[in-house]
N, C-alpha and C positions, 0 to 999 in steps of 0.2 A: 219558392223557386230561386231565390235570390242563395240561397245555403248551398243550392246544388247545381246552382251555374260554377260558384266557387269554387265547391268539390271537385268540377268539373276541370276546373283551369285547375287545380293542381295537383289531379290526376295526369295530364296532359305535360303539364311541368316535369313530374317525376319520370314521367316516358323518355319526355327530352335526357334528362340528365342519365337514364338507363343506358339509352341509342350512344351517348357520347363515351361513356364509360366503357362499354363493348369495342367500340374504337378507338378508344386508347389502349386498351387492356390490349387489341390485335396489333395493337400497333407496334407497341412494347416485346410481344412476343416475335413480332418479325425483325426488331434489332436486335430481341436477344439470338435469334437464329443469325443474322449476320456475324453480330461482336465473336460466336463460337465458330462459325465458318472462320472469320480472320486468323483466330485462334490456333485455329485445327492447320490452318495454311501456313502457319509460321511455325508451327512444329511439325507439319509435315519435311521442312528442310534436313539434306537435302532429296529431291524428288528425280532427277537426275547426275549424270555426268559431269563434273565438276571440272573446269579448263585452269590448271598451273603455269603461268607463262614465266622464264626465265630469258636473261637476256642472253645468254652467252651457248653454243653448239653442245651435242652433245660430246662426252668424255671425260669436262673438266670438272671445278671443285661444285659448283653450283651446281649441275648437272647431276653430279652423285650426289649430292644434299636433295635434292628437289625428287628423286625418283626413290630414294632413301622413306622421306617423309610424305613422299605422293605416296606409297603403298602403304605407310602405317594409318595415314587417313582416309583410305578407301575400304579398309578394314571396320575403320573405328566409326564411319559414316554410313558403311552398306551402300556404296555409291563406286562408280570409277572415278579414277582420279586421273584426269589425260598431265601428262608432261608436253611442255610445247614452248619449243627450245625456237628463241625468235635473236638472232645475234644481231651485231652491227651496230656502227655508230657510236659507240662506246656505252652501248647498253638503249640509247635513244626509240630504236623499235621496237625493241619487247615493252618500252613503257609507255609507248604510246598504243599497243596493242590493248594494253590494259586500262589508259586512263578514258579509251572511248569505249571500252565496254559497257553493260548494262550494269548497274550496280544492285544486283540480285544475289550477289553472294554465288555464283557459277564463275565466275572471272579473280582468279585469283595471282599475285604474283610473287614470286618468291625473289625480292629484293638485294641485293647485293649492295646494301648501303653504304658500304664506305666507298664501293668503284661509282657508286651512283650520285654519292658526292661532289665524289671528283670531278666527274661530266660536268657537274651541273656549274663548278669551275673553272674550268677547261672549254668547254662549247661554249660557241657563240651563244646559241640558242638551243632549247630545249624543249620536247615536246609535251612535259607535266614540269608543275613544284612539289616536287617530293614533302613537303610541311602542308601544300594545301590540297591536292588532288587526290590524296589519298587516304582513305581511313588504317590506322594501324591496326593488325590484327595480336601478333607476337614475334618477339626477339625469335630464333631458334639456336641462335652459335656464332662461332667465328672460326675464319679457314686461315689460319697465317699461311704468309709467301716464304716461299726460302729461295735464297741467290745459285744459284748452277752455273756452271761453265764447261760448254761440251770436256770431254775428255783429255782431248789433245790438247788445251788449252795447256802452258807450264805451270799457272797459279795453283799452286796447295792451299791456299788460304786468301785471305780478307786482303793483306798488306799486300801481299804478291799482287793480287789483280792490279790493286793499284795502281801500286808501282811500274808495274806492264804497261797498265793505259798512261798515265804521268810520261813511260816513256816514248810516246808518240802520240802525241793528242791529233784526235779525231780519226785516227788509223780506225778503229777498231768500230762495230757495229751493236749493238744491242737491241733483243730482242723483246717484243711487249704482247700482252693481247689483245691492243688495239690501242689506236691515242685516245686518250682522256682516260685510262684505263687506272687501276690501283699498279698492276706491273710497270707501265709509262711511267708512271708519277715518282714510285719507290726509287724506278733509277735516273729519274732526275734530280731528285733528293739526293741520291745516294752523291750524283755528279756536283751537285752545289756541296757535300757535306766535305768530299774529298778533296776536291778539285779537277778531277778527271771531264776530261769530253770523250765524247760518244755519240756515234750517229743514230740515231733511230729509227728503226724498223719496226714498223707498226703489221700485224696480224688478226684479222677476226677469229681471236679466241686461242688459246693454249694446243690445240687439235692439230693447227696449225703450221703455228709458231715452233713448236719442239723439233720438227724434222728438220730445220733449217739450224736450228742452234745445233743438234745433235752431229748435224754434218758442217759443222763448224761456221758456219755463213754470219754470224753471230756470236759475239766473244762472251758476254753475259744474257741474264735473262733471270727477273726475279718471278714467281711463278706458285703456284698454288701446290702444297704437300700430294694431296694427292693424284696429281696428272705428273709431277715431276720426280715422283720419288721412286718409280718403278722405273725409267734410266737409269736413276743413279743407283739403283742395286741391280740391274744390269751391266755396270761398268762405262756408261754413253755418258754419262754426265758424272760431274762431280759437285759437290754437295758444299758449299761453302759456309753457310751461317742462316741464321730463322731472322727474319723481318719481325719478329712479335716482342715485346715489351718481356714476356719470362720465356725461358728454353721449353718446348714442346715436349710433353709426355713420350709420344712418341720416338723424338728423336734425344733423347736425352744428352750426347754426346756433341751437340750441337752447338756451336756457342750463337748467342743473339750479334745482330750487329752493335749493339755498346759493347760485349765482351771484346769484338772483333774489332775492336778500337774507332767506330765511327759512331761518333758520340748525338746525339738528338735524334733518334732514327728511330723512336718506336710507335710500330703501325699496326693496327686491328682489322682483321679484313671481317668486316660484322655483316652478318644474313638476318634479315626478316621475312615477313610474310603481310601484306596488305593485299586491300581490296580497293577498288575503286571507289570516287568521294560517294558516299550516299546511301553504301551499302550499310542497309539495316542494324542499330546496335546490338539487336538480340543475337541477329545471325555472326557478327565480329566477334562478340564477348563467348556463345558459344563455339565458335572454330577455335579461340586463344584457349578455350579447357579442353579443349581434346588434345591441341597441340602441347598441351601443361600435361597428359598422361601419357604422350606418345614421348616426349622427349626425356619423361624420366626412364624406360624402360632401359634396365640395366644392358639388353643383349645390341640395343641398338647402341647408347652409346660405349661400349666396348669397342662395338663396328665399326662405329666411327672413328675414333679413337686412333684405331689402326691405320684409319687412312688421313688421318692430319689434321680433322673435323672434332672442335671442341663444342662441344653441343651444349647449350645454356637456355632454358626458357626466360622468357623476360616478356612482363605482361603488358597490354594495349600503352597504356600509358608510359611507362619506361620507355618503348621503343620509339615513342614519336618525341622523346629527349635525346635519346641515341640518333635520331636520324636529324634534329636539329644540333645538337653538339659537332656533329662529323662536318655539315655542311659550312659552319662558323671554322674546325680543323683547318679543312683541306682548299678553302677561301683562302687562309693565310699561307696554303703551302705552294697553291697554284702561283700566289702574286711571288714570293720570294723566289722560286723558281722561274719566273716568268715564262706560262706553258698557256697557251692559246690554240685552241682548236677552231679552225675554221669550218 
């Protein structure tokens, strides 16, 4: 009896460890069904409509950059890609559109870093830190400014304007896309480099601004190639020098402003593409390689090309040095200037 009461208990034992095993074993198969649904849900991205916010109205450089590159990734996604043009503020709305988004990778916003630098020097206050609210996705380009002066202006050139404004300080008016803006700042720079004054007239956005400079209300106005450049081969405007560091492909003819004799003046007007802080690494790293195959496509940048838009990929991490480099820039250009936005 004593052999098969034994038996008994460790038959009874075996049972136990059977019953345990059965539930583990289910248990294991329903996180492996979970771990694959997660799976499957993050490459399901993305599953809808895709929101692009830009700070600036539609017409200007960002605008055609943003709906440029919103339709090569609605392509490349199988998705829409909405454009959604938030102006004002010196860019402050469309980034606070974005930095209270969801961070799902659906909120995306196509940065204007070096005007958004500027802001962030210029404003009191601001409603994101471009270094810590946002995750970087990619570089995609830079849009240099070039200087115009309606038609009937007499200046032919760099010195002429000058010399124009020199001979009557504070007569003359100049136009911007807004304060805190990269067009504000160039000609404030421009006025510490020369010594000129100049009143300021500030506009939400290039859209704007151009009818007033065109109809002379406004003597200058530094301004984005492609919103500015079809004036001036309509004869409304005239074309004086490129705000960039080398002469524009495009406008080859052109001289920069060091050729044009004002010496420390070279500015990059740099675009990227972020998401909100939090948005998933997978989904960042994969938007920066779609953006890496849309932005080499030879027919796009030709396009762009022609309109003033030098197109450059530059991956996650680069661009959140670019976007720290600009803000340490245009710190020291705000303070020498002494340009405050209230």
């Amino acid at each position: 009896m004593f052999g098969i009461s034994k038996f008994s208990r460790l038959l009874q034992h075996c049972l136990r460890l059977r019953r345990r095993a059965a539930r583990l074993a289910a248990l294991l198969a329903v996180l492996g069904v979970a771990a694959h649904a997660g799976s499957a849900c993050a490459q399901a991205y993305p599953s809808r409509a895709i929101q692009l916010v830009l700070s600036f109205p539609p017409g200007g450089a960002s605008d055609i950059l943003a709906r440029a590159i919103g339709q090569r990734l609605a392509v490349e996604l199988k998705q829409p890609v909405v454009v959604d043009n938030r102006p004002g503020a010196g860019g402050a709305i469309g980034l606070a559109q974005v930095v209270k988004a969801a961070p799902d990778g659906y909120t995306l916003h196509l940065l204007a870093v070096t005007n958004a630098a500027i802001a962030a020097a210029t404003y009191a206050s601001q409603p994101a830190n471009l270094s810590k609210d946002f995750e970087p996705i990619a570089g995609v380009g830079a849009v240099p400014h070039i200087l115009v002066v309606p038609a009937a202006v007499p200046a032919q050139n760099v010195a002429e304007l000058v010399a124009m404004l020199k001979a009557a300080p504070g007569k003359y008016n100049f136009a911007s896309q807004g304060n805190g803006t990269l067009s504000h700042l160039e000609s404030e720079l421009f006025m510490v480099r020369t010594g000129v004054e100049a009143v300021h007239v500030p506009y939400k956005g290039s859209a704007f601004a151009l009818p007033d400079l065109i109809a002379g209300r406004s003597s200058f106005m530094f301004d984005s190639i492609p919103t500015a450049l079809p004036h001036v081969k309509a004869g409304k405007l005239r074309l004086l020098a490129v705000a960039a560091e080398q002469r524009v492909d495009s406008l080859p003819g052109t001289p920069t402003m060091a050729e044009a004799g004002v010496n420390d003046f070279r500015i990059n007007n740099v675009f990227g593409i972020v998401a909100p802080k939090g948005t998933p690494a997978a989904i960042t790293h994969s938007l920066s390689l779609t953006l890496k195959k849309i932005l080499a496509a030879p027919d796009l940048i030709a396009s762009m090309q022609v309109q003033g838009v030098d197109l450059k990929y530059t991956p996650e991490a680069d661009l959140a040095h670019t976007i720290s480099d600009e803000l340490q820039l245009w710190a020291k250009v705000a303070k020498a200037a002494n340009v405050k936005v209230d």
